[in-house]
ZAZA-294837 format. One record per residue (C-alpha): z, y, x; residue number from 1; residue in three letters. Coordinates in steps of 0.2 Angstrom, whole numbers, padded with zeros to 4 digits. Layout:
! residues N
<tifi w="Z" v="Y" u="X" num="NUM" residu="ALA"/>
...
//
This chain:
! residues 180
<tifi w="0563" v="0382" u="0545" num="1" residu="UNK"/>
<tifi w="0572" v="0399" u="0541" num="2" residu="UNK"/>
<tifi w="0564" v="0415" u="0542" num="3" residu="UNK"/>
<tifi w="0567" v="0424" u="0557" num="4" residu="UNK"/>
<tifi w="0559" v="0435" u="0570" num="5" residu="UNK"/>
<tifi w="0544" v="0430" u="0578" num="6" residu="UNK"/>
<tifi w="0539" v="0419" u="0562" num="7" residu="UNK"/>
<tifi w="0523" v="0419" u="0553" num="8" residu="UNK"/>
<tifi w="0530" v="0419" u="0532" num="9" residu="UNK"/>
<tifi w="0517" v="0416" u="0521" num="10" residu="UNK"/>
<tifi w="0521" v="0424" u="0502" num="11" residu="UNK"/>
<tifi w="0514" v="0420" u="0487" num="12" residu="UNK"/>
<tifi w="0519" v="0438" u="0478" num="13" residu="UNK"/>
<tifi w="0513" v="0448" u="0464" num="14" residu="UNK"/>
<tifi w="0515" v="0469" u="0463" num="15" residu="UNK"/>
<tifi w="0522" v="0479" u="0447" num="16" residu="UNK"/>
<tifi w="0528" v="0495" u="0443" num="17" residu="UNK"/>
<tifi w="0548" v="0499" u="0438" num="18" residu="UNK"/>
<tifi w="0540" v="0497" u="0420" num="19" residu="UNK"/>
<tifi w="0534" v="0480" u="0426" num="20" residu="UNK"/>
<tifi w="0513" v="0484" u="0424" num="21" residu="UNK"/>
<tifi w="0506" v="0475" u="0437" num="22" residu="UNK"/>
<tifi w="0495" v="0484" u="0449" num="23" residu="UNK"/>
<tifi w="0490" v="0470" u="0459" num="24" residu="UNK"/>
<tifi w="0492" v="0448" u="0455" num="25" residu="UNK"/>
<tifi w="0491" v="0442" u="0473" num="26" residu="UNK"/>
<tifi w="0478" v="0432" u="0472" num="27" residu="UNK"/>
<tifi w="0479" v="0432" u="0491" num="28" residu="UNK"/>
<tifi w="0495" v="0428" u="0499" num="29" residu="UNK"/>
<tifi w="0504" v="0438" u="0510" num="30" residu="UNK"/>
<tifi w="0506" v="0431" u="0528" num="31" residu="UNK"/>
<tifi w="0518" v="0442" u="0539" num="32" residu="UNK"/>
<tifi w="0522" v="0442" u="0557" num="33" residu="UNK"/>
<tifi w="0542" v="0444" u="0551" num="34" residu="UNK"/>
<tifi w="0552" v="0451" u="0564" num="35" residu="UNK"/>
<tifi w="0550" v="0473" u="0563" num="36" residu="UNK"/>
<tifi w="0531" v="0472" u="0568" num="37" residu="UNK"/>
<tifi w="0527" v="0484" u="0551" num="38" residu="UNK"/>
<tifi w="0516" v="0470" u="0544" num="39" residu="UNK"/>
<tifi w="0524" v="0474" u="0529" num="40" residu="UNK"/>
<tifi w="0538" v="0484" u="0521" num="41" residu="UNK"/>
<tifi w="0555" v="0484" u="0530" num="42" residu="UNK"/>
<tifi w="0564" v="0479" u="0514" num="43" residu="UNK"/>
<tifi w="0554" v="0464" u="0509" num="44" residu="UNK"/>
<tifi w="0559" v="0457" u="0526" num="45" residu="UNK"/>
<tifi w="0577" v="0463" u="0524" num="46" residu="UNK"/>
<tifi w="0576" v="0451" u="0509" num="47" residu="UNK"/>
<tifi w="0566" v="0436" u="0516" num="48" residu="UNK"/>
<tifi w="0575" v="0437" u="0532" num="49" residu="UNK"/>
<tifi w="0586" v="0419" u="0535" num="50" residu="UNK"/>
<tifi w="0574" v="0411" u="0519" num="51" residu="UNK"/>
<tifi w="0565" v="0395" u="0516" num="52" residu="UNK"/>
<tifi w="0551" v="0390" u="0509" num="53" residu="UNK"/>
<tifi w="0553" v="0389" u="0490" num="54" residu="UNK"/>
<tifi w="0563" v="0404" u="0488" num="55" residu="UNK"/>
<tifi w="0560" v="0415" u="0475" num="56" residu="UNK"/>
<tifi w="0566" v="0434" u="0471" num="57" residu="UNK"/>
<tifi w="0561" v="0450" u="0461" num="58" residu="UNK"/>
<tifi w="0566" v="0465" u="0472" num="59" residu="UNK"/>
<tifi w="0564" v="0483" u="0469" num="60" residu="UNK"/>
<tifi w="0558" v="0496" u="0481" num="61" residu="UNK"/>
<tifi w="0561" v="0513" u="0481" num="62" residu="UNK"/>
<tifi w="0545" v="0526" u="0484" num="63" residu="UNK"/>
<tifi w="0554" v="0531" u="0502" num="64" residu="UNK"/>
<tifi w="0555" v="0512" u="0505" num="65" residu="UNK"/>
<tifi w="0539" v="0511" u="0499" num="66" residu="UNK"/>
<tifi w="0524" v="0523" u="0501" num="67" residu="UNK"/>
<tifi w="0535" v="0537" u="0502" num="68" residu="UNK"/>
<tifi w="0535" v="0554" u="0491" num="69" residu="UNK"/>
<tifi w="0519" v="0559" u="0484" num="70" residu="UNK"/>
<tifi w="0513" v="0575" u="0495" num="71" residu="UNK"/>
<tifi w="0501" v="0589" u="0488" num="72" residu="UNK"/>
<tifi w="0501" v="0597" u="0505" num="73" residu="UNK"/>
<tifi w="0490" v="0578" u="0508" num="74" residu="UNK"/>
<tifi w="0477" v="0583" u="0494" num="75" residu="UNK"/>
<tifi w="0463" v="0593" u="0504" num="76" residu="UNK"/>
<tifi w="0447" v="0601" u="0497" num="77" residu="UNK"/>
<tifi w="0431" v="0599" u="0505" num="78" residu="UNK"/>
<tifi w="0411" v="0604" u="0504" num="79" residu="UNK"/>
<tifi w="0403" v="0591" u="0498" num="80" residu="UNK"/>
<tifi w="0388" v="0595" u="0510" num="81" residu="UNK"/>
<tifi w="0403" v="0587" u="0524" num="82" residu="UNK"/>
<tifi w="0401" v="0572" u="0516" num="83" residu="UNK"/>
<tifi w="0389" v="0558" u="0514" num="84" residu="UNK"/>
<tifi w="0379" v="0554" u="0500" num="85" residu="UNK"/>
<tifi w="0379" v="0545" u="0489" num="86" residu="UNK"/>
<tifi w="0397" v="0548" u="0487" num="87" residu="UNK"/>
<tifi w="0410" v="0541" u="0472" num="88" residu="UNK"/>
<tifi w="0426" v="0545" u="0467" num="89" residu="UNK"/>
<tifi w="0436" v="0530" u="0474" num="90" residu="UNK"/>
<tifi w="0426" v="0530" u="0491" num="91" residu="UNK"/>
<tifi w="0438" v="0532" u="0506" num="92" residu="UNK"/>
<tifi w="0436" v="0542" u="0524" num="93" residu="UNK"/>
<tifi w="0447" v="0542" u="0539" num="94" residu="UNK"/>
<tifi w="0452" v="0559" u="0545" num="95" residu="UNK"/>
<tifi w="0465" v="0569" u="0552" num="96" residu="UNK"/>
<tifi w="0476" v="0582" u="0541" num="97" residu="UNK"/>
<tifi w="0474" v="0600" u="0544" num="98" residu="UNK"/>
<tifi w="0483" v="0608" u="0558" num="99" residu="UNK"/>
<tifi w="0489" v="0591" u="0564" num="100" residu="UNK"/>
<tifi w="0489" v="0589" u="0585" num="101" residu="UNK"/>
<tifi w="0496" v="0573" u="0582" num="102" residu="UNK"/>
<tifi w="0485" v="0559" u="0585" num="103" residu="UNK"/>
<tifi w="0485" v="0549" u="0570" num="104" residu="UNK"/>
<tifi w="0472" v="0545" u="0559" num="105" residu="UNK"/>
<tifi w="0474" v="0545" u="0539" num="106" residu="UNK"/>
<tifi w="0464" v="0538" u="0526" num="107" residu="UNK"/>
<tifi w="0459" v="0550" u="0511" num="108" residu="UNK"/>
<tifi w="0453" v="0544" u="0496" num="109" residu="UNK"/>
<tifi w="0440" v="0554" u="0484" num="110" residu="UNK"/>
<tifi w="0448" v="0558" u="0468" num="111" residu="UNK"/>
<tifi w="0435" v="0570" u="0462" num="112" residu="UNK"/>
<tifi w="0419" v="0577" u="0465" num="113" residu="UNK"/>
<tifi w="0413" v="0596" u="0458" num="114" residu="UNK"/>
<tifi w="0397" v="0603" u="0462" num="115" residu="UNK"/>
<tifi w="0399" v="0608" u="0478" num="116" residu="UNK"/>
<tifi w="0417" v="0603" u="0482" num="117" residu="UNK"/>
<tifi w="0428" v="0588" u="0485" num="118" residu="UNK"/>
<tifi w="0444" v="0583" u="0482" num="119" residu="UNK"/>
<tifi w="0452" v="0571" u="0497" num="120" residu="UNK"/>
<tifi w="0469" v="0564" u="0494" num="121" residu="UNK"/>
<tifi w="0480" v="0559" u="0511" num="122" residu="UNK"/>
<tifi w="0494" v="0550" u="0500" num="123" residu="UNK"/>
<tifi w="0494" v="0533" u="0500" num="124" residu="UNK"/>
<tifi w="0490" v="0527" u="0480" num="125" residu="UNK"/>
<tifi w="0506" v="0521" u="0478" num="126" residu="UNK"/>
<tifi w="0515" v="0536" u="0483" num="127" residu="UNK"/>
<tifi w="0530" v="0543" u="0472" num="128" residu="UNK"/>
<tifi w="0532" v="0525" u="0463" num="129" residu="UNK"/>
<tifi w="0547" v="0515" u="0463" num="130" residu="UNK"/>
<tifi w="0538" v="0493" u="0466" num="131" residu="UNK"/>
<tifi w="0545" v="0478" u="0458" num="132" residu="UNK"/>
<tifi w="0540" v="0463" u="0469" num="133" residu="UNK"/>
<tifi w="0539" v="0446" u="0463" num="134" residu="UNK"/>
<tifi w="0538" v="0437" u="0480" num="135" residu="UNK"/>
<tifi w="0539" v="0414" u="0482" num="136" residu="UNK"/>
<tifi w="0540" v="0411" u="0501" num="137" residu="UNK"/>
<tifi w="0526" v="0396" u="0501" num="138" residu="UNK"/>
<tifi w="0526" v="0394" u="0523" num="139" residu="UNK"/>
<tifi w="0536" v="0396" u="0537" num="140" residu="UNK"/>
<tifi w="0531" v="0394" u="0555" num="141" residu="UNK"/>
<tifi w="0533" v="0398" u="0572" num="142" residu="UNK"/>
<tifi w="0523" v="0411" u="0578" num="143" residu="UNK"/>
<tifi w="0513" v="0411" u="0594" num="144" residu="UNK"/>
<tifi w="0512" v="0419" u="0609" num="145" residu="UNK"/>
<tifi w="0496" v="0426" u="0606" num="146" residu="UNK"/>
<tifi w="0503" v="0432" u="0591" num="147" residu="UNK"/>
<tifi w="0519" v="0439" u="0597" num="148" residu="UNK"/>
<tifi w="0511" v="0448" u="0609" num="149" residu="UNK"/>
<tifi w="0498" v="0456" u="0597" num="150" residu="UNK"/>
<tifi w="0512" v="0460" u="0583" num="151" residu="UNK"/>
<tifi w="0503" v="0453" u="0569" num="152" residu="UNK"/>
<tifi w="0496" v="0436" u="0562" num="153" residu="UNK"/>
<tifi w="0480" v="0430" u="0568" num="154" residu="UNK"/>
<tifi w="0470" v="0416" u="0559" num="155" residu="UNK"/>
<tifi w="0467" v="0412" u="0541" num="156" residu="UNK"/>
<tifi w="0473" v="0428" u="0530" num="157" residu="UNK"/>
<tifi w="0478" v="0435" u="0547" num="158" residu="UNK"/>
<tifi w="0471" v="0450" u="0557" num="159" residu="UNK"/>
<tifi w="0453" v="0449" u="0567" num="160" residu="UNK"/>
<tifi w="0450" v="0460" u="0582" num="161" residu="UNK"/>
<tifi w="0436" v="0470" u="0583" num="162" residu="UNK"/>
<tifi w="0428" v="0486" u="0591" num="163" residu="UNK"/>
<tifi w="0434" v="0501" u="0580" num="164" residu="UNK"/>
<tifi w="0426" v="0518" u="0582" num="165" residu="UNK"/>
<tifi w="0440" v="0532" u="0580" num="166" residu="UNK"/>
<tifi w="0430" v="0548" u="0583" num="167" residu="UNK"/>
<tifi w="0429" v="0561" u="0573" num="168" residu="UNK"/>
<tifi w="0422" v="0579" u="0568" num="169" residu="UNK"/>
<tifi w="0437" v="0594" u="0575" num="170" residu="UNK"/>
<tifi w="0439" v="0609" u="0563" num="171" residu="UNK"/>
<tifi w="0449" v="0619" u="0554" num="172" residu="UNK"/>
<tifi w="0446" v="0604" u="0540" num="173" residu="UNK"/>
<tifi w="0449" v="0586" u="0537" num="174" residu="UNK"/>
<tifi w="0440" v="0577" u="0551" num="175" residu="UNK"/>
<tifi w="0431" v="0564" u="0542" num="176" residu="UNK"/>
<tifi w="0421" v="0549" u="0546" num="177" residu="UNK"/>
<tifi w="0419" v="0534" u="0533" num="178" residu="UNK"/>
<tifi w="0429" v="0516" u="0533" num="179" residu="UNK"/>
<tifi w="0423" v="0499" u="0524" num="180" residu="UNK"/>
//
């Protein structure tokens, strides 16, 4: 079976830098709703897109294919006393960026932590960075219905619906709230 829209691709894929360091081995594979559903990059699925299984490319992504440019204006100083404890560098929150009416949530990660002040940064960790992609296209199946409608995979590796609480503190700052 080929890849194409509305088929589930399963990918057996590992992450690199342009300098080739790996930043992530893929122990997991990726499974994919392929068809413009944003379960993954737009370009990996320009490049599995009329595949089989058992191909194999290295492909590489530009950072505005990718994650995007890294932002500054995404890096956000907070009180720590905003914050829960016991808090780590590396711990991430869900919030809204300052001055932002739009209704989209981020994820800010803690990238350091002063006496009485914390640095949040809004920009995806691999923001700014050109990815290689090692990808193997393992599967192939027809997606269904449930799926379809949905936009993303269900089952083993897939999504799981659950109740998600998306309220948060309004301010002049980051409106925070912890995830995982």
């Amino acid at each position: 079976m080929k890849i194409a829209k509305n088929t589930v691709v399963t990918v057996n894929y590992k992450l690199s830098d342009a300098q080739d360091n790996l930043i992530e081995d893929g122990r997991q594979p990726m499974v994919y709703l392929h068809g413009g559903y944003e379960n993954t990059l737009p370009k990996i699925e320009e490049e599995l897109d009329g595949k089989e299984v058992g191909y194999s490319s290295i492909i590489q992504i530009e950072p505005e294919d990718a994650f995007g440019d890294y932002d500054a204006a995404l890096v956000k100083v907070e009180p720590r006393n905003r914050l829960p404890e016991p808090l780590e560098v590396g711990m991430q929150f869900e919030g809204m960026p300052d001055g932002d009416d739009a209704d989209e949530a981020m994820i800010f990660t803690v990238t350091d932590i002063a006496d009485d002040k914390v640095v949040l940064d809004g920009n995806h960790p691999l923001a700014g960075m050109a990815l290689r992609f090692s990808l193997n296209v393992t599967e192939v199946r027809e997606a269904s219905d449930e799926e379809i409608a949905h936009g993303h995979v269900h089952g083993a590796h897939g999504h799981h619906h659950g109740d998600e609480d998306d309220e948060g503190e309004d301010g002049d700052h980051v409106a925070i709230h912890p995830i995982h």
